[in-house]
DRENDO-1510 file (C-alpha; in Angstrom, 1 decimal, always signed):
<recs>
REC; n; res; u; v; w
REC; 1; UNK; +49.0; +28.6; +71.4 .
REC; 2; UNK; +49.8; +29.9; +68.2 .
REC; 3; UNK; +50.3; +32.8; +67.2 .
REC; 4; UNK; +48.1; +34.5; +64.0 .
REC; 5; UNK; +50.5; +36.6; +61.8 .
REC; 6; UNK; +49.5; +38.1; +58.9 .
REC; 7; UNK; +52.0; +37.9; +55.9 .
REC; 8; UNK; +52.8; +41.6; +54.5 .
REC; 9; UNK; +54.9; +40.6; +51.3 .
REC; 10; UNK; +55.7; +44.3; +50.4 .
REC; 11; UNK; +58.1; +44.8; +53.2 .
REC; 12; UNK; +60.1; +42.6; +51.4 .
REC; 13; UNK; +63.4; +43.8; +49.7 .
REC; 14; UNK; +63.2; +41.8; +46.8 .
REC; 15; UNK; +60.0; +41.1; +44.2 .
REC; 16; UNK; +56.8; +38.7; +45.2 .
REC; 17; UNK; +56.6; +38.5; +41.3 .
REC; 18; UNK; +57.6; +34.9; +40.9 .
REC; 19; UNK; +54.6; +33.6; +43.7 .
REC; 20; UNK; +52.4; +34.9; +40.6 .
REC; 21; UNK; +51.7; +33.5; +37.6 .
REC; 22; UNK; +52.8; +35.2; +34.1 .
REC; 23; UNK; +49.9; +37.0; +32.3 .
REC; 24; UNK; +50.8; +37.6; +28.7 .
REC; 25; UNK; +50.8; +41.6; +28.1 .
REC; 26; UNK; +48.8; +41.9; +24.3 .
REC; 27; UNK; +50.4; +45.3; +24.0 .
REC; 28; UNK; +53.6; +44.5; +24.4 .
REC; 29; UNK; +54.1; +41.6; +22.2 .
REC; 30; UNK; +58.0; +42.4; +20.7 .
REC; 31; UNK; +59.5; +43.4; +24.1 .
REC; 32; UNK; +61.1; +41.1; +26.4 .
REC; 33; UNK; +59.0; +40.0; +29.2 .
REC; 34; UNK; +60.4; +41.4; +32.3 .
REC; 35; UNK; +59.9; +39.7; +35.6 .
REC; 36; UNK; +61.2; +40.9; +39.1 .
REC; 37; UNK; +63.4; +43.7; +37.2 .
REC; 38; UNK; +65.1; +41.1; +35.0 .
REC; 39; UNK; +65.1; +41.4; +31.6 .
REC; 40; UNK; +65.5; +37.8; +29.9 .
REC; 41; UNK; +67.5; +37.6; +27.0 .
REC; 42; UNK; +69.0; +34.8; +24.4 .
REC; 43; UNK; +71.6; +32.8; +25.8 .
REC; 44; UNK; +74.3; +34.7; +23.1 .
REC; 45; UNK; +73.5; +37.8; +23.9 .
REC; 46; UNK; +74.3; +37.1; +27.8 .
REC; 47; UNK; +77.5; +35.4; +27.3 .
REC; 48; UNK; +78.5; +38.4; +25.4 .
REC; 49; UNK; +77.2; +40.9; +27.6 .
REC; 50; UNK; +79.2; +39.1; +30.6 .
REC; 51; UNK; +82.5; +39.5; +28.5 .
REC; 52; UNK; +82.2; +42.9; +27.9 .
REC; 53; UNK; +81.8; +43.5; +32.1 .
REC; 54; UNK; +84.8; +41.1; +32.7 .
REC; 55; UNK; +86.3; +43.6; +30.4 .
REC; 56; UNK; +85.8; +46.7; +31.5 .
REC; 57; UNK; +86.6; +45.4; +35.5 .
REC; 58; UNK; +90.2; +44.7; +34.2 .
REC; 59; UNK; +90.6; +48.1; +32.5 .
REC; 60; UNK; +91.9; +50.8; +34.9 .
REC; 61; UNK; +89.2; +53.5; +35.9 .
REC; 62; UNK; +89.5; +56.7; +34.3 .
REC; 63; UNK; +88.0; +59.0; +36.3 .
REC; 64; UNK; +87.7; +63.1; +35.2 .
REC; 65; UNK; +89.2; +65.5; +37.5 .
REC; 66; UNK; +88.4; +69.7; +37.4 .
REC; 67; UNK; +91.9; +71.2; +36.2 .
REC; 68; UNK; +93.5; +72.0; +39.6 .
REC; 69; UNK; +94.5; +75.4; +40.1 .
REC; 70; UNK; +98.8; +75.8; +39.5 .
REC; 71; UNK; +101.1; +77.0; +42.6 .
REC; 72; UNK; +104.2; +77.6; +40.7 .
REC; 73; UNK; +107.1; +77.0; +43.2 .
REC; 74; UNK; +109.7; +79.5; +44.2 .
REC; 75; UNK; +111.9; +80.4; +41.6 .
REC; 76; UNK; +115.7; +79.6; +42.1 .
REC; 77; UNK; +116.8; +83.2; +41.5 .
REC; 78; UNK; +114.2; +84.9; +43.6 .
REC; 79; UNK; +115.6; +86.6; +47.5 .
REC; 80; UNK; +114.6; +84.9; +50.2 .
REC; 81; UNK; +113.1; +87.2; +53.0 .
REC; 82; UNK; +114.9; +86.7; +56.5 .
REC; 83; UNK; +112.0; +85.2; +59.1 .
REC; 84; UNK; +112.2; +88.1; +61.3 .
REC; 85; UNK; +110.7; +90.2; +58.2 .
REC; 86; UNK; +107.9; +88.1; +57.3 .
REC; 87; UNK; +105.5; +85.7; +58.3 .
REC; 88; UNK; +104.8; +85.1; +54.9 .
REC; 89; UNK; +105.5; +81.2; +53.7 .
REC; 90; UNK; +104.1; +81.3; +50.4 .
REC; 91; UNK; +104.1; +84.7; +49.3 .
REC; 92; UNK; +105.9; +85.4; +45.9 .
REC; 93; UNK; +104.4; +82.8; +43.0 .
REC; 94; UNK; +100.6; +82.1; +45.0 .
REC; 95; UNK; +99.5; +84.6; +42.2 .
REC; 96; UNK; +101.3; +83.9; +38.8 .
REC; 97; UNK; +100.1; +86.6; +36.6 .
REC; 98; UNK; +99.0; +89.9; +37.7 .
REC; 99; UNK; +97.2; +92.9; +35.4 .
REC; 100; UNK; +95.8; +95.4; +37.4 .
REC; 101; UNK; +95.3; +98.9; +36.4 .
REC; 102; UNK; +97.8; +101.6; +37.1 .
REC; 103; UNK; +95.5; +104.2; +38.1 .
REC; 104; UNK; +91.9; +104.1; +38.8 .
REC; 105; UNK; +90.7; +106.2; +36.7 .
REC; 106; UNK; +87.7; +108.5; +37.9 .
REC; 107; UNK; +84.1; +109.0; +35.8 .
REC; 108; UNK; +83.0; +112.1; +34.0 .
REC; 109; UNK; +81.6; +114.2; +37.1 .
REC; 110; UNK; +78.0; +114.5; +36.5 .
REC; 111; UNK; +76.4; +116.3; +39.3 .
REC; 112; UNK; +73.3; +115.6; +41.6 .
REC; 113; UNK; +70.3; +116.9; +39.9 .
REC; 114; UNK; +68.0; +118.9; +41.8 .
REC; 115; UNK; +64.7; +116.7; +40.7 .
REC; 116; UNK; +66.4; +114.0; +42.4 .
REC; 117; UNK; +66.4; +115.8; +45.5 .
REC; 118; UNK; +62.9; +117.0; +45.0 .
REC; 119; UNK; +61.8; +113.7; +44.9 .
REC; 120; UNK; +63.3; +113.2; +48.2 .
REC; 121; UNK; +61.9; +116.0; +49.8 .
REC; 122; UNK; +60.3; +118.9; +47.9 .
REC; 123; UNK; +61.8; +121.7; +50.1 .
REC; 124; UNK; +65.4; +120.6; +49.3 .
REC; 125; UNK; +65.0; +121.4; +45.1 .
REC; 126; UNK; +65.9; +124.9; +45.5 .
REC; 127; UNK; +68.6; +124.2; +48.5 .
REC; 128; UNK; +72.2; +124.4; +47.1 .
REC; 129; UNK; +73.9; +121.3; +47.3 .
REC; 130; UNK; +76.8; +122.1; +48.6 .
REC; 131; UNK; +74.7; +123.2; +51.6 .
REC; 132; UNK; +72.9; +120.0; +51.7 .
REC; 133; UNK; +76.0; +118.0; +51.9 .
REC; 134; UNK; +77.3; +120.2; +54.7 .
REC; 135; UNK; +74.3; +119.9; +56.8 .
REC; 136; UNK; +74.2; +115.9; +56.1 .
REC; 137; UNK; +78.5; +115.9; +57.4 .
REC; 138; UNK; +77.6; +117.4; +60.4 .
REC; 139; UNK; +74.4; +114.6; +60.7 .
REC; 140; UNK; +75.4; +111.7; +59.5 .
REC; 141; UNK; +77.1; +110.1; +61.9 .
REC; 142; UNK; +74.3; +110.7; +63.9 .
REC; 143; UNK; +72.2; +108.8; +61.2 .
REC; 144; UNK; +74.5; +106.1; +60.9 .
REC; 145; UNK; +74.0; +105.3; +64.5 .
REC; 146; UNK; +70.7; +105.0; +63.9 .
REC; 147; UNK; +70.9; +102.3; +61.0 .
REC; 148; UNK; +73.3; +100.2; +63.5 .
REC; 149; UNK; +70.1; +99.7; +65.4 .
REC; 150; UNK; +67.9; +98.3; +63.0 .
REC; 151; UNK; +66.9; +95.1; +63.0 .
REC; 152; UNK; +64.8; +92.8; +60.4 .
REC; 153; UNK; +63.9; +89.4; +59.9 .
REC; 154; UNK; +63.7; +88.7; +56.3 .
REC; 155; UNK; +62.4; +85.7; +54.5 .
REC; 156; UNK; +64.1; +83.0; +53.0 .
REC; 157; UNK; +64.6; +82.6; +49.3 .
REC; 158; UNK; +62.1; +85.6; +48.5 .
REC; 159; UNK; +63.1; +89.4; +48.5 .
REC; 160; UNK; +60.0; +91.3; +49.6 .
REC; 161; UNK; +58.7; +94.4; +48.5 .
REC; 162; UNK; +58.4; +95.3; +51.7 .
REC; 163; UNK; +59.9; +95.0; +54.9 .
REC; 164; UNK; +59.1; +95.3; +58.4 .
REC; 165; UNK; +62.2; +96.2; +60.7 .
REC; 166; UNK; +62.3; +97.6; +64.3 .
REC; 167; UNK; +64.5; +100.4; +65.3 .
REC; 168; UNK; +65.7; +100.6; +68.5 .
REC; 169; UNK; +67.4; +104.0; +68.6 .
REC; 170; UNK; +65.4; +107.0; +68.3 .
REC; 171; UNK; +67.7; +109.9; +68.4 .
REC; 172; UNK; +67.4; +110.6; +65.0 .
REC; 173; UNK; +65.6; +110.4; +61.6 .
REC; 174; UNK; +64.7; +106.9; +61.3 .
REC; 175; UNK; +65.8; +104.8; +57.5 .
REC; 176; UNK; +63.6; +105.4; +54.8 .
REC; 177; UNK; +64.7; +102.6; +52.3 .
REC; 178; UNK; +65.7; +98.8; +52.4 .
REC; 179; UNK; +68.4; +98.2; +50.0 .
REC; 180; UNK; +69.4; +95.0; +48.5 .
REC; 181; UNK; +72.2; +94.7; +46.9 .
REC; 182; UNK; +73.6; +92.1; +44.8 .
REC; 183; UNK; +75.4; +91.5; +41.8 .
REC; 184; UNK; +74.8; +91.2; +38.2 .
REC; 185; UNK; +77.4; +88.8; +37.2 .
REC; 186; UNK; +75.6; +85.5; +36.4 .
REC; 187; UNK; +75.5; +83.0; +39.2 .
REC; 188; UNK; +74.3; +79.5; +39.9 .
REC; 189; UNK; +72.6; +81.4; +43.5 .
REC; 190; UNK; +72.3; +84.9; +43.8 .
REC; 191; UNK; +73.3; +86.3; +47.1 .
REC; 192; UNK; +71.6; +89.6; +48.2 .
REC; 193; UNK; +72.6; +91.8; +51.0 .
REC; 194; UNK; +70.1; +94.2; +52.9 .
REC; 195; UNK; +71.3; +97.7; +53.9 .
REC; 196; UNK; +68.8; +100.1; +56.0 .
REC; 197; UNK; +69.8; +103.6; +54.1 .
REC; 198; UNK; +68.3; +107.4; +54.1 .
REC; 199; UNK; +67.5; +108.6; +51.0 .
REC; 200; UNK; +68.5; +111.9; +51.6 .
REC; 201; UNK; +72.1; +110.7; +52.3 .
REC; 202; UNK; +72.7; +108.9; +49.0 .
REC; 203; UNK; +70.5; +111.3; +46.3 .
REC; 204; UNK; +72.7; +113.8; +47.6 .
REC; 205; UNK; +76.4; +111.8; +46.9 .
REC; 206; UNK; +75.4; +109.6; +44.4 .
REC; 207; UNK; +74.3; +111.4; +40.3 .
REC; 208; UNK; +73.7; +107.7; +39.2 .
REC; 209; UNK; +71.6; +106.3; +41.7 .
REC; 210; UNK; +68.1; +105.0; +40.7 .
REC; 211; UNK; +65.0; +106.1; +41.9 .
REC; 212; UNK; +64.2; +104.6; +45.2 .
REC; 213; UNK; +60.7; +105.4; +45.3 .
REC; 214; UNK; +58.6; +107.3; +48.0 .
REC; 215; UNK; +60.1; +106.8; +51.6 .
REC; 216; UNK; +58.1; +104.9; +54.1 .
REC; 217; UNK; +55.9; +106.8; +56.4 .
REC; 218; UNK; +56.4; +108.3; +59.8 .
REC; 219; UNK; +56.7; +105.7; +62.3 .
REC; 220; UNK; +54.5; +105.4; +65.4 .
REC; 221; UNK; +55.1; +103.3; +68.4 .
REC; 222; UNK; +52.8; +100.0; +69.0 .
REC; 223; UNK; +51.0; +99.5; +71.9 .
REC; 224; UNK; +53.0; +96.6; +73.2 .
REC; 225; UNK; +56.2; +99.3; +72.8 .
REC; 226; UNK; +54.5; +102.1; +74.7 .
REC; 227; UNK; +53.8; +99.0; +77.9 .
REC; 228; UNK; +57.2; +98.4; +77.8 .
REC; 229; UNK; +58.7; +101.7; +77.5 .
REC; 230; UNK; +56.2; +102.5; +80.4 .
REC; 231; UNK; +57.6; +99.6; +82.5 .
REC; 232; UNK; +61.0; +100.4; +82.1 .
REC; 233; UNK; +60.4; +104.0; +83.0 .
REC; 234; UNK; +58.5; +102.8; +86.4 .
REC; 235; UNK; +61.7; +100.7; +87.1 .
REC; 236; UNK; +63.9; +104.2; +86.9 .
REC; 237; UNK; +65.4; +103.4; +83.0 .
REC; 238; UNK; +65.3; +106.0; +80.7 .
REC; 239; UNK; +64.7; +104.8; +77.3 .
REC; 240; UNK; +62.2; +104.9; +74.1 .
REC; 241; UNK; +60.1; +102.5; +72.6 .
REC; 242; UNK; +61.7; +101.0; +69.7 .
REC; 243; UNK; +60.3; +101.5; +66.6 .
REC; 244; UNK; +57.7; +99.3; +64.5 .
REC; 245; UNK; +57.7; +100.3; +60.7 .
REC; 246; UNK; +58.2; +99.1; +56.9 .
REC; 247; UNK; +61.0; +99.5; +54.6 .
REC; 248; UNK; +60.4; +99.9; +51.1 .
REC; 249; UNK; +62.7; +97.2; +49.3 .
REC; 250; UNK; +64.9; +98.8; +46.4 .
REC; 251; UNK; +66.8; +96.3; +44.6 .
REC; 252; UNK; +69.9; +97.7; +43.4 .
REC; 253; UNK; +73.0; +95.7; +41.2 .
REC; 254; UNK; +76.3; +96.6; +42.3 .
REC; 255; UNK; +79.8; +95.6; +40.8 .
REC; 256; UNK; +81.1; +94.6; +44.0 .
REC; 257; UNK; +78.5; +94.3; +47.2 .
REC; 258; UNK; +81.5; +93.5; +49.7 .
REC; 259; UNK; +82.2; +97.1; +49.4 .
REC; 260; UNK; +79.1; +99.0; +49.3 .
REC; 261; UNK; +79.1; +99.2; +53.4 .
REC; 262; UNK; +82.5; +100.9; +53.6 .
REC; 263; UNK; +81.3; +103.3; +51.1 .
REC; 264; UNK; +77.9; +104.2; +52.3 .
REC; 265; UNK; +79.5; +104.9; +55.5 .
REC; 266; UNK; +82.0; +107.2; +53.9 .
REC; 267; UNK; +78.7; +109.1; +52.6 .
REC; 268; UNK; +77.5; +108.9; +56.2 .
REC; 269; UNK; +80.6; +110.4; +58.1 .
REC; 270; UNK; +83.2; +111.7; +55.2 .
REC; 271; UNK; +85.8; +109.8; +57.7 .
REC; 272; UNK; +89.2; +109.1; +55.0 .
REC; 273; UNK; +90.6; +107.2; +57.6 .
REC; 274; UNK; +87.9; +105.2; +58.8 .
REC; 275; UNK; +87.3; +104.1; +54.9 .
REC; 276; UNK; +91.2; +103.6; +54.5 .
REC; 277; UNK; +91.4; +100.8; +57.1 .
REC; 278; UNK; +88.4; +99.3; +55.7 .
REC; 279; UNK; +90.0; +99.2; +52.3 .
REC; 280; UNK; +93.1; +98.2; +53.5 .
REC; 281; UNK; +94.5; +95.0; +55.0 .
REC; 282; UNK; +94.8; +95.0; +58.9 .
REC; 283; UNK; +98.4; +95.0; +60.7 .
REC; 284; UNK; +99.2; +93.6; +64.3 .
REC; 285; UNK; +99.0; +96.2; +66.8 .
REC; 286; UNK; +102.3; +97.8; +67.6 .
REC; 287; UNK; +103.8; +98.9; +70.9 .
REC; 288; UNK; +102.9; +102.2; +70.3 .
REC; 289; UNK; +99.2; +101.4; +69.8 .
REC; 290; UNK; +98.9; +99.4; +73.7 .
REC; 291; UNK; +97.6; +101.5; +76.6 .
REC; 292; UNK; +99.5; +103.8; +77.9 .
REC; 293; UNK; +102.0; +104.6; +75.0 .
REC; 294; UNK; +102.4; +107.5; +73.3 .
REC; 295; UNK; +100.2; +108.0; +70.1 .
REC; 296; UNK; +102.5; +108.3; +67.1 .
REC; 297; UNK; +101.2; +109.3; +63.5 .
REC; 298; UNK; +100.2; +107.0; +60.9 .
REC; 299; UNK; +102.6; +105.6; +59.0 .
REC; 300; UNK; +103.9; +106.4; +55.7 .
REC; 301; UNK; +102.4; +105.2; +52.4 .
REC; 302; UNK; +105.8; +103.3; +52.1 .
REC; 303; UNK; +105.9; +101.6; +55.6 .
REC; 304; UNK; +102.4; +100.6; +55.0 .
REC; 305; UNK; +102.9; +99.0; +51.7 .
REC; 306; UNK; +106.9; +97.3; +53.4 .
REC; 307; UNK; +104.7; +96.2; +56.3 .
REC; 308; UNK; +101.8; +94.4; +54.4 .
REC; 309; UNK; +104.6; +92.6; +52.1 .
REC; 310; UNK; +106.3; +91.2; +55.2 .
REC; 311; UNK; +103.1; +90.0; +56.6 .
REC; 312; UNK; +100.6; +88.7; +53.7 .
REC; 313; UNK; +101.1; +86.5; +51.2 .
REC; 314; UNK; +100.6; +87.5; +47.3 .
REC; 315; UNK; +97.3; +86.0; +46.9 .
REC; 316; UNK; +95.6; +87.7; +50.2 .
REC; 317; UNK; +97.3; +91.2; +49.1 .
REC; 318; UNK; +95.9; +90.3; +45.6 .
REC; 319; UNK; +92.6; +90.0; +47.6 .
REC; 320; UNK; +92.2; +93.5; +48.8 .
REC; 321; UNK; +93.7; +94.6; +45.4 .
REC; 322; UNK; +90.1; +93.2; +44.2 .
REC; 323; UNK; +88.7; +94.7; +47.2 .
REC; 324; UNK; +89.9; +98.4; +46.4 .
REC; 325; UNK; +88.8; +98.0; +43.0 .
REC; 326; UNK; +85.6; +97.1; +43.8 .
REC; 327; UNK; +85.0; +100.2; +45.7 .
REC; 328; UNK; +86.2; +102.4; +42.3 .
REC; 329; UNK; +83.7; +100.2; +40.4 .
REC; 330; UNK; +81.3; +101.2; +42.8 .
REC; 331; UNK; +81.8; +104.7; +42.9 .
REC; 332; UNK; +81.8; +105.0; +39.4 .
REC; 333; UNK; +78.4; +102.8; +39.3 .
REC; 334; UNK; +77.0; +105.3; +41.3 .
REC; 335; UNK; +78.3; +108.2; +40.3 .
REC; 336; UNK; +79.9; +109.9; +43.7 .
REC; 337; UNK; +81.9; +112.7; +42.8 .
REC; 338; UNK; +83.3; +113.5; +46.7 .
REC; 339; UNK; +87.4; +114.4; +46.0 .
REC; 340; UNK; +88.0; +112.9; +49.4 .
REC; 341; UNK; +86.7; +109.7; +48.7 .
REC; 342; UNK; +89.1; +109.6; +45.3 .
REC; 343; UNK; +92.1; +110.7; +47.4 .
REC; 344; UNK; +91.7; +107.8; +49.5 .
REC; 345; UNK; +91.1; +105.3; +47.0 .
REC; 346; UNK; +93.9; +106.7; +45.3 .
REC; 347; UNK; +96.0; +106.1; +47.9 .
REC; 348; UNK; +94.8; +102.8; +49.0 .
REC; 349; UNK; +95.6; +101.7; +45.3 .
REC; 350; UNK; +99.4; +103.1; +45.7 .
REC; 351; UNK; +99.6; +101.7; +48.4 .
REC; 352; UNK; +98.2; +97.9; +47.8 .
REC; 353; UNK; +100.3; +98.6; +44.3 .
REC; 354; UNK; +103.7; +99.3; +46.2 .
REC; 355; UNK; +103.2; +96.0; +48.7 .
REC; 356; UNK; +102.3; +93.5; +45.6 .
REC; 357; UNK; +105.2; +95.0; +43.8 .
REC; 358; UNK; +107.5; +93.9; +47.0 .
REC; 359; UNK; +105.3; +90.8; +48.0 .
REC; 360; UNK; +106.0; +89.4; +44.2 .
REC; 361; UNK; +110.0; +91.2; +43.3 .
REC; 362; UNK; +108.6; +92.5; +40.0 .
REC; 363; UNK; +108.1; +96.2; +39.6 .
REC; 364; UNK; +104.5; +98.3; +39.3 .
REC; 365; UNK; +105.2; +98.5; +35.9 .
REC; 366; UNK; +105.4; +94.5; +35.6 .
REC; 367; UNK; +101.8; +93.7; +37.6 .
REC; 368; UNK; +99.7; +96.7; +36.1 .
REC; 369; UNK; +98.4; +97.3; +32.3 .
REC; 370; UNK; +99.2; +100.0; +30.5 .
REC; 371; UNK; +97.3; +103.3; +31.0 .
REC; 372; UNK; +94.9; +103.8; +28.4 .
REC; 373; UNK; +94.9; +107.4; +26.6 .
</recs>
């Protein structure tokens, strides 16, 4: 028996225009009358047209390329490091030119105001600052603990005004601000970083910081935390019930975001060393650093700066040249004024200064601009 199909001429590829018939179109009486995507033309203006694609196919394409970026090869005069004192392979000519600042200079020192810290907390206006700050060194750590527990799902592609976040550690003052950083320099996206801060912390380091805004408001525990707190106490844990509560979000434009987390935690623990490493590249451990050896002190400004030109190449020490300076810029964007944190970024820029000056054979003189009076 046969089968009844039905014909369905739109899943077809090509047009069902010619099974029609042609219907003049009164409105569009000088145009060429188009039929299955084919415009019909004279029989001159074909031939032609064909020539001009034969053409073209028998010229060679000429296609446009970016300008690629130049790796000058070693120069015949330069010293060639023994292997044993680098694992460098590319090191010297990776970065061609290079005009960085000789020192980094610091901002006129504007101090804290004491409305600012009013409008963090009315009782701290007529508090000296310097007793402030002394009280938030011995605190902060503590407080930076804290922030390592937050947690926060944000959404995608908006930046909210507010935030809800959950902290898990109670041992101390909770955060009182969402921050979210990004740059200013014009970009095709723009990439924003949250950072959980206390307000207290930065309106006490930082002259030129921006209002945040009031604080959110004491936290309390949800149900659902209280009946799991309560479980885990019946099954012999001691713990707390995290923390349910909302984050005001401060935008805030930064020259260089990548830093701003090794400087807030400066603010957080005034720890030189701790903000040192982070500025500076990383070496291998040494023997002395395994278990069981003997501690030995840090090393030298000079053994540093040898050690980093024996193991990176120009570009990456280039790299954390940017990455120094972008903690100056910082700084000086938001007006911290702590001598500790300008002695080590002082000597983190000696230092990365001393280890291009190796990594490339030219002097400090050579790779920095003049000092401006």
């Amino acid at each position: 028996m046969a089968r009844h199909t039905t014909k369905r001429p739109f899943l077809r590829k090509s047009s069902n225009a010619e099974n029609f018939p042609l219907v003049p179109n009164p409105r569009a009486k000088h145009t060429p009358t188009r039929i299955a995507s084919v415009t019909f033309f004279p029989d001159d203006t074909i031939r032609a047209s064909s020539r001009a694609r034969r053409l073209r196919a028998l010229k060679p394409r000429q296609r446009s390329f970016a300008k690629p970026t130049l790796h000058p090869a070693e120069p015949a005069h330069a010293e060639v490091r023994k292997p044993a004192e680098s694992r460098s392979t590319d090191t010297k000519a990776s970065t061609p030119e290079l005009r960085l600042p000789r020192r980094l200079a610091r901002p006129a020192f504007r101090e804290v105001s004491h409305e600012a810290m009013a409008a963090v907390d009315p009782e701290l206006k007529e508090m000296p600052l310097s007793f402030i700050r002394e009280g938030l060194e011995i605190r902060g750590p503590d407080m930076l603990k804290v922030l390592a527990s937050v947690h926060a799902t944000p959404a995608r592609h908006v930046l909210p005004k507010e935030l809800r976040v959950r902290v898990r550690d109670r041992s101390y003052h909770p955060p009182t601000h969402m921050l979210a950083v990004y740059s200013p320099a014009p970009a095709p996206r723009r990439a924003v970083t949250l950072f959980p801060v206390h307000d207290v912390v930065l309106a006490a380091h930082c002259a030129s910081l921006p209002p945040l805004g009031p604080a959110a408001e004491s936290p309390e525990p949800e149900a659902a935390d209280h009946a799991q707190a309560q479980a885990e106490a019946d099954a012999g844990i001691e713990t707390e019930a995290p923390l349910n509560l909302t984050l005001p979000v401060v935008p805030l434009a930064l020259p260089h975001p990548p830093t701003f987390s090794a400087l807030s935690a400066f603010l957080y623990t005034k720890r030189a060393e701790t903000l040192l490493v982070a500025l500076l590249p990383s070496l291998p451990p040494s023997p002395s650093s395994m278990p069981g050896a003997q501690p030995r002190a840090r090393p030298a400004p000079a053994q540093l700066a040898r050690a980093f030109a024996a193991t990176y190449t120009t570009r990456a020490l280039a790299a954390h040249a940017l990455r120094v300076t972008g903690a100056w810029r910082n700084a000086c964007a938001l007006g911290v004024h702590d001598d500790a944190l300008w002695r080590v970024l002082d000597a983190a820029w000696e230092i990365v200064l001393a280890s291009l000056s190796l990594s490339t054979g030219r002097s400090i003189a050579d790779i920095t601009a003049p000092v401006q009076a």
